[in-house]
Structure formats: structure tokens, C-alpha cells
C-alpha positions as CSV (number, residue, x, y, z in Angstrom):
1,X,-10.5,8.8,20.8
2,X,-13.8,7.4,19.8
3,X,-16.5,10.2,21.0
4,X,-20.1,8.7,22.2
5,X,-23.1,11.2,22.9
6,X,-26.4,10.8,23.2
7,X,-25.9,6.7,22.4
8,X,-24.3,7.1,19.3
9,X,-20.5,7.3,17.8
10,X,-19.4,10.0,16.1
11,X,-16.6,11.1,14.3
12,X,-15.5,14.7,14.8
13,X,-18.5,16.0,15.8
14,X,-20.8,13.9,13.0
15,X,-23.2,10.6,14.7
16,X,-23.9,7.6,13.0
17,X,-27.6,6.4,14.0
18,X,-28.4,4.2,16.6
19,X,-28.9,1.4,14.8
20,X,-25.1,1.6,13.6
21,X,-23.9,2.1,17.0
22,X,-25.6,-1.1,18.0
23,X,-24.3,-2.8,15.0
24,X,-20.7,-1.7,15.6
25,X,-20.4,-2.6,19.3
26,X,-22.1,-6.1,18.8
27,X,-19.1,-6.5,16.1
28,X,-16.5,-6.1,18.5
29,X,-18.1,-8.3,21.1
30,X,-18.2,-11.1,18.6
31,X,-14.4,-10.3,17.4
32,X,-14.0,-10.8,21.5
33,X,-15.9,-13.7,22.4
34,X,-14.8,-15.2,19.0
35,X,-10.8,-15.2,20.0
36,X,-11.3,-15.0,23.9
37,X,-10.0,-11.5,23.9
38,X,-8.3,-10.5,27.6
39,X,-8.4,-6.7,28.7
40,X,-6.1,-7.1,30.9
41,X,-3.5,-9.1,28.7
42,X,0.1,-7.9,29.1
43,X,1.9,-7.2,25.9
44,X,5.6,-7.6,26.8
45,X,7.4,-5.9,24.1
46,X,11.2,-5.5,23.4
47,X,13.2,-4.7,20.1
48,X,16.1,-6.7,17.7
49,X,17.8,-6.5,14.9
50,X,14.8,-7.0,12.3
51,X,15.7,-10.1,10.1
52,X,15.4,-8.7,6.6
53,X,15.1,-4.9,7.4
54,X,17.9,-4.4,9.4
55,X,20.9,-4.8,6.6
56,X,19.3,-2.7,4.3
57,X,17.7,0.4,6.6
58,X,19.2,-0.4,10.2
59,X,15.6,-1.7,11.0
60,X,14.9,-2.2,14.6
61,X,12.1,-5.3,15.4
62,X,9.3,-4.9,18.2
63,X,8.6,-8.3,19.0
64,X,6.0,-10.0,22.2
65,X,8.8,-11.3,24.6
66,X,11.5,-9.7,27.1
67,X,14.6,-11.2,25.8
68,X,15.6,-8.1,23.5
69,X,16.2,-4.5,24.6
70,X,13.9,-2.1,25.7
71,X,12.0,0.0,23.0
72,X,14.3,4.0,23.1
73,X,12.2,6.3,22.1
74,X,15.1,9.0,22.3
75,X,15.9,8.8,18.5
76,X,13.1,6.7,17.2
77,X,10.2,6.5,15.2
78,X,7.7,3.7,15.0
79,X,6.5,2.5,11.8
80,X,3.3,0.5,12.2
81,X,1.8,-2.0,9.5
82,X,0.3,-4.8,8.4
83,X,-0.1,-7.5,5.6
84,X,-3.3,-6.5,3.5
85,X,-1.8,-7.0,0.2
86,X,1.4,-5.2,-0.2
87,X,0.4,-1.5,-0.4
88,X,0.7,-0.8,3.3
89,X,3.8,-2.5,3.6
90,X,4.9,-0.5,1.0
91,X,3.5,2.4,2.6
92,X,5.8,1.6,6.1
93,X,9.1,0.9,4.2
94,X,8.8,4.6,2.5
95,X,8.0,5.8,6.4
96,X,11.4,3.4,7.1
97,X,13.4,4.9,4.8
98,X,12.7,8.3,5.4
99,X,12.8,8.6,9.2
100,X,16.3,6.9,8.4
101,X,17.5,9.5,6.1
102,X,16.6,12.0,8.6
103,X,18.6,10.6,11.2
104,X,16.2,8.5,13.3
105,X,16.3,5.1,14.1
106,X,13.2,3.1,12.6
107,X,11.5,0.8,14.5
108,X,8.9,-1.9,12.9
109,X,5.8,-3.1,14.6
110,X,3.6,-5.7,12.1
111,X,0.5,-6.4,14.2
112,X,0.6,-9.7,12.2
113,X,4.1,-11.0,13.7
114,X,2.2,-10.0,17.2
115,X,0.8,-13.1,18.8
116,X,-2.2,-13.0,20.0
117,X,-5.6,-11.1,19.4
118,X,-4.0,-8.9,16.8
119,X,-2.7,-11.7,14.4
120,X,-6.1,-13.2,15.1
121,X,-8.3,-10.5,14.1
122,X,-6.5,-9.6,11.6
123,X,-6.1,-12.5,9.6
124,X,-9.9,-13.2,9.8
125,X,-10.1,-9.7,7.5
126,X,-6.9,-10.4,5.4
127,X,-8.5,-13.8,4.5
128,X,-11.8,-12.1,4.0
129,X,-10.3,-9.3,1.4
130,X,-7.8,-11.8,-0.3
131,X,-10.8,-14.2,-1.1
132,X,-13.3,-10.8,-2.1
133,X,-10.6,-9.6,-4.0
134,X,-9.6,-12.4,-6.2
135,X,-13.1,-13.4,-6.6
136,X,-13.7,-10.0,-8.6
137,X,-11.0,-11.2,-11.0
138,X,-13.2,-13.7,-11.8
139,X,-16.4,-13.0,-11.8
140,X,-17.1,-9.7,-14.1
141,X,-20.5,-9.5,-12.4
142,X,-19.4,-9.5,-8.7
143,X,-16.6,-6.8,-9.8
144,X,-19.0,-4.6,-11.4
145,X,-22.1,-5.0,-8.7
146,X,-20.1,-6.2,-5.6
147,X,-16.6,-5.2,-5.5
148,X,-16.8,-1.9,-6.8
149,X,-19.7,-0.6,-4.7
150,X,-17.5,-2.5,-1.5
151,X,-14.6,-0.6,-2.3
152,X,-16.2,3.2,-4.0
153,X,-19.6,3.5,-2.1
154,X,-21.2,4.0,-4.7
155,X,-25.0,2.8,-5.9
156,X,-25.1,-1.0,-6.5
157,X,-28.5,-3.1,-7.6
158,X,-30.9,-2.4,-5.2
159,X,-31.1,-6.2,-4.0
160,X,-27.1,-6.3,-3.7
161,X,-26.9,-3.2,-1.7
162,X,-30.0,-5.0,0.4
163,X,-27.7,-7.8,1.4
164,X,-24.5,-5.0,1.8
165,X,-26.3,-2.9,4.6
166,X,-28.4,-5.8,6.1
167,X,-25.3,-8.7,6.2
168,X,-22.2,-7.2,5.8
169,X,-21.7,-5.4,8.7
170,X,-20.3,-1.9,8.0
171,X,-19.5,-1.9,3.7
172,X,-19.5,0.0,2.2
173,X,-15.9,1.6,3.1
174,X,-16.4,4.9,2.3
175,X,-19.6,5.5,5.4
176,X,-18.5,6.5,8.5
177,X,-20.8,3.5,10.0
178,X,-17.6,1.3,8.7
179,X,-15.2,4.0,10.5
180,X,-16.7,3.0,13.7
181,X,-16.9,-0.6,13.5
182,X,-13.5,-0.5,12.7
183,X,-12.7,1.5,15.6
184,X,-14.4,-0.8,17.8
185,X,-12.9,-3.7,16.6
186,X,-9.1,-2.1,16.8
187,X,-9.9,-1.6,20.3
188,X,-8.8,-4.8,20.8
189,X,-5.9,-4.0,19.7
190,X,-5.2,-0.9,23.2
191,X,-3.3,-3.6,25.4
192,X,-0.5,-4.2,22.8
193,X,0.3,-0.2,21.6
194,X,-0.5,0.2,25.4
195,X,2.9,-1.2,26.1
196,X,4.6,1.4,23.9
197,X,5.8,4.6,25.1
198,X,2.7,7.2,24.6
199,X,4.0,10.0,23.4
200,X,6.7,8.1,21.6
201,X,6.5,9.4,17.0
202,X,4.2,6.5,15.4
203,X,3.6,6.6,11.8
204,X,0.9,4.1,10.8
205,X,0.3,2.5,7.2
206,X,-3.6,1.4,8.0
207,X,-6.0,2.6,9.6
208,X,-6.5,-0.5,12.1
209,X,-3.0,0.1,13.4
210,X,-4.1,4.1,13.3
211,X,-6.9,3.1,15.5
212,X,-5.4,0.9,17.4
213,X,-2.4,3.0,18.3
214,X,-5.1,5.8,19.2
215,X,-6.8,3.4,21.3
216,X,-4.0,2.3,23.2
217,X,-3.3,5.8,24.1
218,X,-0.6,7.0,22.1
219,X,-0.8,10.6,21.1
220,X,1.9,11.2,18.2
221,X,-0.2,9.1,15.6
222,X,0.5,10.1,12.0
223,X,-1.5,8.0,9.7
224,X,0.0,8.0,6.3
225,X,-3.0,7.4,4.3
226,X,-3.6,5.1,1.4
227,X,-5.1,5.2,-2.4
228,X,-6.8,8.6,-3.8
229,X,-10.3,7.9,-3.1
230,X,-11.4,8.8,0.3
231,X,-13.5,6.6,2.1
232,X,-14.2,7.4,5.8
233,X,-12.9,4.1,7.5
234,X,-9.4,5.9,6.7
235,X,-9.8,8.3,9.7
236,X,-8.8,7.9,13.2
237,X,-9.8,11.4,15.7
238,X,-6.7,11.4,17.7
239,X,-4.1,10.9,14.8
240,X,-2.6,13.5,12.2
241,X,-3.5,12.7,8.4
242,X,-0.8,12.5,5.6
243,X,-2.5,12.6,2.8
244,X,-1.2,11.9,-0.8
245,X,-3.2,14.0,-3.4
246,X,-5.0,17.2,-3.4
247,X,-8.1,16.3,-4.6
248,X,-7.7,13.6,-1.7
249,X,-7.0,16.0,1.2
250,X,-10.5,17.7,0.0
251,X,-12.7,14.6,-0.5
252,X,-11.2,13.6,3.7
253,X,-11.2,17.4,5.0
254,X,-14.9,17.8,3.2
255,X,-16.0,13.9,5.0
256,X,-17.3,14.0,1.2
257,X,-19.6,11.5,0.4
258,X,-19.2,9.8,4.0
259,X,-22.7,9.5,5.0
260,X,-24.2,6.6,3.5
261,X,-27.7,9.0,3.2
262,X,-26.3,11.4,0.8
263,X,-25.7,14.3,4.2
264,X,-23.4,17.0,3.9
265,X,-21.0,16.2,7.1
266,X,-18.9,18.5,9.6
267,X,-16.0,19.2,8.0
268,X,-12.5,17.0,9.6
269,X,-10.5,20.1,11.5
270,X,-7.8,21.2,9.8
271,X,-5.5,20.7,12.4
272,X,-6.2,16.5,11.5
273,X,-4.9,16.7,8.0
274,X,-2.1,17.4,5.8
275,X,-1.2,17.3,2.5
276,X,2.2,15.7,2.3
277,X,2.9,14.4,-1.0
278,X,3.6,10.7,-2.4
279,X,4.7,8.1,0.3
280,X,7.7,7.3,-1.4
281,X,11.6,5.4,-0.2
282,X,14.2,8.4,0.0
283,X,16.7,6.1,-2.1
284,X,14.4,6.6,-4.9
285,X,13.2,10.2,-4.5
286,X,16.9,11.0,-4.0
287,X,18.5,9.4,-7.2
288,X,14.9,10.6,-9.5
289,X,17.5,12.7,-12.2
290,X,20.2,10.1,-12.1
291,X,18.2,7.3,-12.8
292,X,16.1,9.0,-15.5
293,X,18.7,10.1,-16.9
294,X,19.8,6.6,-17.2
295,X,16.4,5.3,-18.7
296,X,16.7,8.6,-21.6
297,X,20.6,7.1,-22.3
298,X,19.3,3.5,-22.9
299,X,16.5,4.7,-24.6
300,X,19.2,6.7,-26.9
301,X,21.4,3.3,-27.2
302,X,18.7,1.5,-28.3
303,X,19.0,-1.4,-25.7
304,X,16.0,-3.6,-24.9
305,X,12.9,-1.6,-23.0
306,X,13.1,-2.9,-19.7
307,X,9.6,-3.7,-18.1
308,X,8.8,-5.0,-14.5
309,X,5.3,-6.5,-14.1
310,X,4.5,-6.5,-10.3
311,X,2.1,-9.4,-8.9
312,X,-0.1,-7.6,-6.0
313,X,-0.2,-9.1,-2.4
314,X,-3.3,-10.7,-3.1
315,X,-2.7,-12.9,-5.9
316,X,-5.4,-11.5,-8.4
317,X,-4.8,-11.2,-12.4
318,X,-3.2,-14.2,-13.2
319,X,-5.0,-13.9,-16.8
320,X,-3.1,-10.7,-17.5
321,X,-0.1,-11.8,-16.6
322,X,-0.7,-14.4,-18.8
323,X,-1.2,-12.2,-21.7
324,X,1.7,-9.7,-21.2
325,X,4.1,-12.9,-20.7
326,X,2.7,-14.3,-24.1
327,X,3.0,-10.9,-25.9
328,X,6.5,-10.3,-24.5
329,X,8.1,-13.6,-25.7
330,X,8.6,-12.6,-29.0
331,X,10.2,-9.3,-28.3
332,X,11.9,-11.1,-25.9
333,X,13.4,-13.3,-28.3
334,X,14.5,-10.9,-30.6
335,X,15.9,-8.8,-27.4
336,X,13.4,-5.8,-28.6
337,X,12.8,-6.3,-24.6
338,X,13.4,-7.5,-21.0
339,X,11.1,-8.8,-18.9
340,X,11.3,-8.6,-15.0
341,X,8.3,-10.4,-13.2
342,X,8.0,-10.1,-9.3
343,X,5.5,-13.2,-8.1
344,X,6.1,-11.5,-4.4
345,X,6.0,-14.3,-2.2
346,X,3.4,-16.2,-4.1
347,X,5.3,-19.5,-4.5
348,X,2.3,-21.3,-6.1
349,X,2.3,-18.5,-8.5
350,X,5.7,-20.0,-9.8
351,X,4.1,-23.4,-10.2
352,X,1.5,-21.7,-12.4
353,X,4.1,-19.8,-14.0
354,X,7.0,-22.6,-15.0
355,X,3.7,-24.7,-16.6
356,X,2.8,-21.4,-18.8
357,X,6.4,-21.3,-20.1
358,X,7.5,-24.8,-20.2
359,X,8.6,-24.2,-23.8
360,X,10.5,-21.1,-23.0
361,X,12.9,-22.3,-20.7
362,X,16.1,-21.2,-22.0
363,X,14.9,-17.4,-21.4
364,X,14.4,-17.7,-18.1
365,X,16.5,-16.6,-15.1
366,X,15.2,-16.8,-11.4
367,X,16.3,-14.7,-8.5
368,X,14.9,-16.5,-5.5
369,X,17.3,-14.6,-2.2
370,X,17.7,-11.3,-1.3
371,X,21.6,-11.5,-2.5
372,X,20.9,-12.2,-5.4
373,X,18.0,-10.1,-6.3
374,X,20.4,-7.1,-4.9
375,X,23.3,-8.1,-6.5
376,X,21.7,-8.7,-10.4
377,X,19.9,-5.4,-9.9
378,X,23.2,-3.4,-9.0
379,X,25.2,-5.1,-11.6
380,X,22.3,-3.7,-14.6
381,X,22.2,-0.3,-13.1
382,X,24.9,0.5,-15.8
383,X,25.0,-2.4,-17.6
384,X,23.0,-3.9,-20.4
385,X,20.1,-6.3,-19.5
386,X,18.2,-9.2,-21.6
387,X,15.9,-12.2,-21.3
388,X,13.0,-12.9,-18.8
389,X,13.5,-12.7,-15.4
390,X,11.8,-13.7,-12.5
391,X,12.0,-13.0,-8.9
392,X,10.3,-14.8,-5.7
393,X,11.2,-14.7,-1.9
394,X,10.3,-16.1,0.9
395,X,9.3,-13.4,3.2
396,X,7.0,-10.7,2.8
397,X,9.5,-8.0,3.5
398,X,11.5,-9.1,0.6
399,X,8.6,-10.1,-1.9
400,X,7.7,-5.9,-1.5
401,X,11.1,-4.5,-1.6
402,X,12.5,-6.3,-4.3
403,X,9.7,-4.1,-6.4
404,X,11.0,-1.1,-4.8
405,X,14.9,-1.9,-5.6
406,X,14.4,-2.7,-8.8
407,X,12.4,0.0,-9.9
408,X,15.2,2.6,-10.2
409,X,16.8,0.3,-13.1
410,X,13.5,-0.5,-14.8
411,X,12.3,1.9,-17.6
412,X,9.0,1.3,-17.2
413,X,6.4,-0.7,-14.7
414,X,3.2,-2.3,-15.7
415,X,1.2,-2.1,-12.7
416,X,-2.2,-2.2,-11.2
417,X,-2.9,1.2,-9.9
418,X,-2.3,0.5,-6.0
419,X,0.1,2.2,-3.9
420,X,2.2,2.0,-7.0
421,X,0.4,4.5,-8.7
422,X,2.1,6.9,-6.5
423,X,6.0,5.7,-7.1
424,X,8.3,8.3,-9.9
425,X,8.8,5.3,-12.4
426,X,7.2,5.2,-15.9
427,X,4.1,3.2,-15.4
428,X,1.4,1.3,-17.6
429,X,-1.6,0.8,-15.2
430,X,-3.1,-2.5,-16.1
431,X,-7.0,-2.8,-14.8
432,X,-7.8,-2.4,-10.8
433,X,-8.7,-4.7,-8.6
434,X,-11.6,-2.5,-6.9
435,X,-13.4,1.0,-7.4
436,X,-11.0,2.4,-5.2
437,X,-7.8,1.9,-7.3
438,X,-9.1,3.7,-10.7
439,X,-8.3,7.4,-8.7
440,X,-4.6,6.3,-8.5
441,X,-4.5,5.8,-12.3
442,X,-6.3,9.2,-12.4
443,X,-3.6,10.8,-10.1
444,X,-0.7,9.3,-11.7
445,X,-2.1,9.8,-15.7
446,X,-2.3,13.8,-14.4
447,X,1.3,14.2,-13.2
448,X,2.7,12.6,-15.9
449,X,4.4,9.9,-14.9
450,X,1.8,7.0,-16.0
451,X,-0.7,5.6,-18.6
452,X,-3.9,6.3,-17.9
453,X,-5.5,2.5,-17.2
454,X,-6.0,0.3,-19.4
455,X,-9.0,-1.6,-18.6
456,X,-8.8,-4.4,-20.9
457,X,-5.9,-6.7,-22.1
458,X,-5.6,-5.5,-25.3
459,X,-5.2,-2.0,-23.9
460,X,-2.6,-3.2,-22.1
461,X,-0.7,-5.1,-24.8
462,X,-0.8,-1.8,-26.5
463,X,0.5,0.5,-24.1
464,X,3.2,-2.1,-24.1
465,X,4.0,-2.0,-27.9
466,X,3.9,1.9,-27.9
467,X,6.5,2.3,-25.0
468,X,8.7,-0.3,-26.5
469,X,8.8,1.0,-30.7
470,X,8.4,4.5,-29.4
471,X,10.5,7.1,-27.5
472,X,7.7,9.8,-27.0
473,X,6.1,8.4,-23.9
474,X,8.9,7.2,-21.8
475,X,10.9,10.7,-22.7
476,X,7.7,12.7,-21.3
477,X,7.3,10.2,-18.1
478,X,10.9,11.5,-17.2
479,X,10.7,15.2,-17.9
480,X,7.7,15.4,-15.5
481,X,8.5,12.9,-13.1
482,X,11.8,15.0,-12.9
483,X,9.6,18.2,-12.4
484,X,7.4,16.6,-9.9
485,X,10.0,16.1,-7.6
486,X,10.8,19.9,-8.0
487,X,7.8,20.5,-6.7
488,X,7.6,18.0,-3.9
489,X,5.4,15.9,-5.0
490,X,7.1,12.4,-3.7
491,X,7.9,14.0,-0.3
492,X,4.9,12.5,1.6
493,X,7.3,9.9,3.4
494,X,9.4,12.8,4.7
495,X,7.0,15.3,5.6
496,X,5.2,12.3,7.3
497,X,8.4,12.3,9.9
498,X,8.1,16.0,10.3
499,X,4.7,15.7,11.4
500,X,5.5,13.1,14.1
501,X,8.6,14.2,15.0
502,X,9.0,18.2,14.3
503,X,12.2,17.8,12.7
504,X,12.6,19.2,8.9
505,X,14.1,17.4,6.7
506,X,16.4,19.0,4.3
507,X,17.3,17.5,1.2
């Protein structure tokens, strides 16, 4: 829980000043008066069959009303998310999937499909980020002086980092000033996670439904954390920290860098965080050799390079997309390649996108339901595949997974270096969209399995030629994406479970 002494927050054991504590509380009360928050609202919760979850992991749905059954916490876990682009999704289905494999029943909770304060709150901040974040797409100025100071913390112009601390309540991330008025805000969130069985295993994908969780009273929190740059809005005192990278779990068990003054902070206990490993789906850390193995046979049969291009929850980079699709024509064409292209759920993406290849029709094929994006991907998991293809759903559950099921058949995945960075596919990492993003290139260039970035377009296009003429890059991306899963370094999902539930999971 929040600790408060001597008028200020603090954050195991280290204040923020005055000033910020002022600042912080006057946020919430804003957040409060602005969506006539209740404290004593009653969250009724109950649980169903999740509509596009429950086929494919047995998902069970919370949901706000009585008419379901009651949440069991006997065999279940929790999985806690929301919508802020698709990383943390992404990051909840890998929790999903593993509490699954280890014999628990999953149980969803997307404070966005919560009516009420939640959805309000946090689509104030989802609008905010979306906007922020496709605006430093645009503008190569905000990006460099803006975005990347928002998102890293570190030194900006002097008269940008004026307005930062003086209007922008909290940025930059990485200060523990933006920890607390993001605990205070989440505190809005205690009525709803109040209503859930305290001591019942919660893993969280963000640290809002971290804080809120913690808030409401729950104490089995186990926050699998995001990116490889630590920034001190991530932690939540009261919750156990699964963290991704080593170099991450020093940065968050050092507070490195957290004071916005340059201090050298009390360390986070060690008893708060653990290094767990890459947050990644079970069906995809399990099958690692065999699908390899099958991106080394094509490779040795000459078929087309396969490449999936992912488009990011929050609809940046349309220019590069453009590019890549205008390079891969060609090689299309003379079925040198195939071309998969996930819009997500970004339907006026696909307008965009029929426009840019209104004189390439005959190459394309859509996918646009669940059936048949399943049932296309199974049938190429052994079998040859050509053209351009492009998928689209309309849900968000879908728009994320489809990335995840068709990975295991794709030989490689040009990607911005988001929670993807972290996934055992061959990866090109296309430019980031924030600061934050370039230490997931970093991790994923160091273990093998990826590119380093590729900051420009033209980088891009070239990584793209070299993995499709070549065999030398997509041969080594195997061999140590093989070796890292010898060594547990996709096990973060599982070892996530284990934290919150104290069962092993065995492989």
C-alpha cells in the first residue's frame, strides 16, 4: 500500500517532495470530481464463458452484473489487463496461457470492459497516449524533444522540460513523482478489485491494474512487468515483480535513475522482485525446436521467406508499412516472398491500405474471423505459402492473438520493438515509437533472436533483402533462440504463475 510520512508519499522507504504529494492528490481529486467517482460503489462481479478466449484457452470472463457464477478461486488465477496498445494484452494472454498449462483455470478481468470509473479513467489516458504516440510518428521534432524524454526520462530542451514538470502532471515516467500520481489515481479503481477474493493469485499486465489490485486489498499481486527500460511508475509496494531482463531487474531493484534530481534511492527489497524470464504463450515456448526446425527445412527447400509485419495497438507508422509493402511487391510477384500483414483491429487502416494497393489486387488474400485466420495458419504449418495476406478482426482479443498464432509459421517478424521484442521468432525491429522501446531491440539483438533496429526505412528494407537472399541470419536466429529456451529465457509467463500461486511448473 501507498506509505505517507511526514506529508509526503513514498515508495519503499524513498519520499517525493511536498510539492509532488500535493500535485498527486489534486490529480486524483480531479479524476473524481471529473467522472463523479462513488467510494462506496458496489462492483457486483460474476464470471462466463469469455467470448473469444474461452475456445482457444478455456478463458473464464469477470464481468459487472450477477447473472453469471460466482468467481472460484479454488483453481484460479486472475489475469488483469487493459487496452494501451497491444503489449499488455499481450502480456495477459502469455499469463493465460501459462496458468492454463499448469493446470489452473484463467480468469480475465479488462478494467476497460468494466463499466464505470475504470473504463472512464482509463480511456481519458488511452486517448491521451494513442494521440502522443502517433503524433511522434509525425513530427520528427516532438519524437526527439517530446516523446522520447516522456517515455526515457531523460534531458529534453530546457523550455520543453519547463512545460513537462510545470503542465504535465507527473512525466516523465521514469520519476517516482509519476509512480504516485498513478497510485493515486488507481485508487479509484479499490471498489471494483475490492469485490474479488483478497487473497485470491492475480497476475497483472500494467501497473494501473497492479495498483489498483493493491489498493483494493488484494495481497497475491504479481505484476508481470513491461519493456526493458525501467521507469519507476512500473512499481506497485504490495505486489511481487516479474521482470523480463537482467539488466531490467537491476535498473528496478537499484530505483536507478528514479529520482527526477539525479539521487541515489533506497534500493526496492528483494523480496519485491524477480527475474522471471520473457512473458511468453506456452504453445509457443513449447513447440520452439519444432517450429524452427520447420523455418531451417523451408529455408533448405527454397520456398518463399515468410514475413509477418505487425501493426501496433496504436496505429502509428503507417509510412513504413508503406514502404515494406512497396519493396515486397516485387518479390512478391516473383514468389521470392510472402507477406502476412496484421492491421489488428484497425479497420480504417484497411481503407488506407486497399487505396495503397489498388493495382495489386490479384495478390491479395484477406482473413477477416477467427476461423479463418486459424484455419489458413494450421493448413501452412506444413504446407507451402504465397502471395500477400492480410488479416483484420473485429475485437481486440483477436486483433492480438492472431499475431501470436501466426508467429509459429512465420520465418521471420518485422516488428517495432514492443512487447514483441521479447517473443522466440526471428525478428527485424523496425524504428520505436518512444525512448522506452529502443532497450527491447537491445535485449532481443543480445540473445540472438533479432536485428538490432533499424531506425530508418532504408535500414529496414535492407534487413528485409538480407533475410530473404540469405540463409546466415535466419539460421543463427534459430540456433540461439533454440538455446535460449535451454536456458529459460521465455519462461517469465510460467514462473509468473509460480510466484502467485506456489505451484512449479514442469515442463
Amino acid at each position: 500500500m501507498l506509505q505517507k510520512k511526514d506529508g509526503r508519499y513514498e515508495v519503499y522507504g524513498n519520499p517525493i517532495t511536498a510539492q509532488q504529494t500535493k500535485a498527486a492528490d489534486q490529480w486524483k481529486d480531479m479524476l473524481a470530481k471529473k467522472f463523479n467517482y462513488d467510494p462506496n460503489e458496489k462492483f457486483n462481479l460474476s464470471v462466463e464463458d469469455h467470448p473469444y478466449g474461452s475456445e482457444i484457452f478455456g478463458l473464464k470472463n469477470i464481468v459487472r452484473n450477477g447473472s453469471g457464477q460466482p468467481v472460484d478461486k479454488k483453481n484460479g488465477v486472475i489475469v488483469s489487463t487493459i487496452r494501451m496498445g497491444f503489449g499488455h494484452y499481450r502480456i495477459a494472454m502469455a499469463g493465460v496461457s501459462a496458468a492454463k498449462a499448469m493446470g489452473f483455470t484463467p480468469y480475465w478481468l479488462d478494467l476497460l470492459a468494466i463499466p464505470g470509473i475504470t473504463t472512464d479513467v482509463i480511456n481519458r489516458s488511452n486517448s491521451n497516449y494513442s494521440w502522443f504516440s502517433r503524433l511522434s510518428q509525425r513530427s520528427s521534432f516532438f519524437n526527439k524533444y517530446v516523446w522520447e524524454s516522456v517515455t526515457t526520462g531523460e534531458p529534453t530542451l530546457p523550455f520543453v522540460q519547463f512545460i513537462l514538470d510545470n503542465y504535465i502532471v507527473g512525466w516523465p515516467w521514469r520519476f517516482l513523482k509519476t509512480n504516485i500520481k498513478d497510485y493515486k489515481m488507481s485508487e479509484l479503481f479499490h471498489n471494483l478489485y475490492s469485490a474479488l477474493p483478497s487473497d485470491m493469485p492475480i497476475l497483472t499486465s500494467h501497473m494501473w491494474t497492479a495498483m489498483g489490485a493493491v489498493s483494493g486489498g488484494m495481497t497475491n499481486v504479481v505484476d508481470m512487468m513491461f519493456d526493458n527500460w525501467p521507469m519507476a511508475f512500473q512499481l506497485t509496494e504490495g505486489a511481487k515483480h516479474a521482470v523480463q531482463s537482467p539488466s531490467g531487474y537491476y535498473g528496478f531493484r537499484a530505483m536507478r535513475g528514479f529520482d527526477d534530481k539525479g539521487k541515489v534511492l533506497k534500493p526496492t527489497p528483494a523480496d519485491a522482485i524477480y527475474f522471471t524470464g520473457h512473458h511468453v504463450d506456452h504453445e509457443l515456448v513449447e513447440n520452439i525446436e519444432a517450429d524452427c526446425d520447420d523455418r531451417i527445412s523451408r529455408m533448405n527447400a527454397k520456398e518463399p521467406r515468410r514475413f509477418l509485419v505487425t501493426m501496433g495497438g496504436a496505429g502509428a507508422q503507417r509510412e513504413l508499412f508503406k514502404a515494406i509493402i512497396e519493396h515486397a511487391i516485387p518479390m512478391i510477384e516473383k514468389d521470392k516472398i510472402a507477406l502476412f500483414i496484421n492491421l489488428g483491429d484497425h479497420k480504417d487502416n484497411w481503407t488506407w491500405l486497399q487505396a495503397e494497393l489498388a493495382q495489386h489486387k490479384d495478390i491479395i488474400n484477406t482473413h477477416f474471423t477467427w476461423d479463418d485466420t486459424r484455419e489458413f495458419t494450421d493448413g501452412i504449418r506444413k504446407q507451402s505459402a504465397h502471395g500477400l495476406h492480410v488479416f483484420l478482426h473485429d475485437n481486440t482479443f483477436h486483433a492480438v492473438y492472431a499475431t501470436n498464432y501466426l508467429m509459429r509459421v512465420m520465418d521471420v517478424m518485422i516488428t517495432k520493438p514492443s512487447e514483441l521484442a521479447f517473443y522466440p521468432v526471428p525478428k527485424i525491429f523496425n524504428a520505436r515509437v518512444g525512448g522506452h522501446e529502443m532497450w527491447g531491440a537491445i535485449r532481443g539483438a543480445e540473445i540472438g533472436d533479432s536485428t538490432v533496429e533499424t531506425r530508418t526505412i532504408p535500414q529496414t528494407l535492407q534487413a528485409i533483402d538480407l533475410l530473404t537472399e540469405a540463409d546466415d541470419l535466419l539460421a543463427m536466429f534459430c540456433d540461439c533462440i533454440v538455446k535460449n529456451k535451454s536456458i529459460g529465457i521465455y519462461d517469465g509467463a510460467y514462473k509468473s504463475v509460480e510466484l502467485a500461486t506456489g505451484k512449479k511448473f514442469t515442463r
